[in-house]
C-alpha positions in Angstrom: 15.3 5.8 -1.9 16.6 2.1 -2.4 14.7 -1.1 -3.8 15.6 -2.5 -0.2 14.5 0.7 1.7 11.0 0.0 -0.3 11.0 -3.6 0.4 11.1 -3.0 3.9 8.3 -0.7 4.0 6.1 -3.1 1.4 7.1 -5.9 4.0 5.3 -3.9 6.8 2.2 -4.4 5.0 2.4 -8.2 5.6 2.8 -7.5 9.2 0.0 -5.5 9.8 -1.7 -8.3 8.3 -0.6 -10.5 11.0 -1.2 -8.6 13.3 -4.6 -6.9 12.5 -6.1 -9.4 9.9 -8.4 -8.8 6.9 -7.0 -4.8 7.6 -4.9 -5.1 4.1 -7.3 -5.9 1.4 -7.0 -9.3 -0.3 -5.8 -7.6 -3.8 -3.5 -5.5 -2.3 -2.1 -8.6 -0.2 -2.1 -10.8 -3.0 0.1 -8.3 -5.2 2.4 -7.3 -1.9 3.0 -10.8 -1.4 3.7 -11.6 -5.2 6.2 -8.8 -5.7 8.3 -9.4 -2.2 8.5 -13.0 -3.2 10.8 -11.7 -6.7 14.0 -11.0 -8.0 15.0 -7.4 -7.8 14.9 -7.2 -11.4 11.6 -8.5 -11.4 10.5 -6.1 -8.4 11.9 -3.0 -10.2 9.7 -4.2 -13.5 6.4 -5.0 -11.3 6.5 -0.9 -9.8 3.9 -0.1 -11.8 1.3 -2.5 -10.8 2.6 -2.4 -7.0 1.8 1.1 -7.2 -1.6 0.8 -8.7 -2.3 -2.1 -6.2 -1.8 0.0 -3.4 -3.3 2.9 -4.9 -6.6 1.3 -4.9 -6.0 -0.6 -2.1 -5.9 2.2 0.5 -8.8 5.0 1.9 -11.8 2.6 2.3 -15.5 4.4 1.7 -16.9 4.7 5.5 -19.7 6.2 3.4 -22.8 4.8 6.3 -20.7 3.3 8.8 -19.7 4.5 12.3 -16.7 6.0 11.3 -18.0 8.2 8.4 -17.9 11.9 10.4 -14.3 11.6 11.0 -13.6 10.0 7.5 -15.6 13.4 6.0 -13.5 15.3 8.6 -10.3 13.8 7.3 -10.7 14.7 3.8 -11.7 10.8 3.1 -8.2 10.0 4.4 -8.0 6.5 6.5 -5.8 6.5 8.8 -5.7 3.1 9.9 -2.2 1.3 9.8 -3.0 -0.2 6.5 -3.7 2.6 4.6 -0.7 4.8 6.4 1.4 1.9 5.1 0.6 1.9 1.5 0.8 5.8 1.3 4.5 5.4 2.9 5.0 2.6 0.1 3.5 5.4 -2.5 5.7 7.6 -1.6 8.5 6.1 -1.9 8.0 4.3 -5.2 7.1 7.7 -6.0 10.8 8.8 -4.9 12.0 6.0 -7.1 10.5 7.5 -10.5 7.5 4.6 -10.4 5.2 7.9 -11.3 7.1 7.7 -14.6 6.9 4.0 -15.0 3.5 3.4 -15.2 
């Protein structure tokens, strides 16, 4: 796993945004567009808070809504683009070591 290979898949975050907006929430946008816009030495320092960022910013609560049976079904797992997206970015700062950075 590279920083480039991660910024890649952070990037497709952005555009999902563009495509599907307000499907990335604002937080995680906010951070995802504040770490692509660094240094790499910045990047590699920021992990930790990427990481938490998308942590929290995946796997909505359908809790009530149309979609909640599947949800339930699915373990709670979303598996809109968004969310898909910031597991892929997990995984690979995950790959990285960014479990051991935080």
């Amino acid at each position: 796993m590279t920083m480039s290979r991660l910024t890649g898949d952070v990037q497709q975050l952005l555009d999902i945004e563009a495509e599907h907006p307000n499907l990335v929430s604002t937080p995680l946008l906010e951070t995802v567009k504040r770490w692509l816009g660094s240094g790499e030495a910045e990047k590699a320092a920021a992990l930790p808070g990427l990481l938490a960022a998308l942590t929290d910013g995946q796997d909505c609560d359908f809790t009530g809504t149309q979609w909640e049976a599947e949800w339930l079904a699915g373990g709670k797992v979303c598996r809109c683009p968004a969310c898909a997206a910031a597991r892929t970015c997990m995984a690979d700062i995950e790959l990285m070591g960014g479990r051991e950075l935080s």
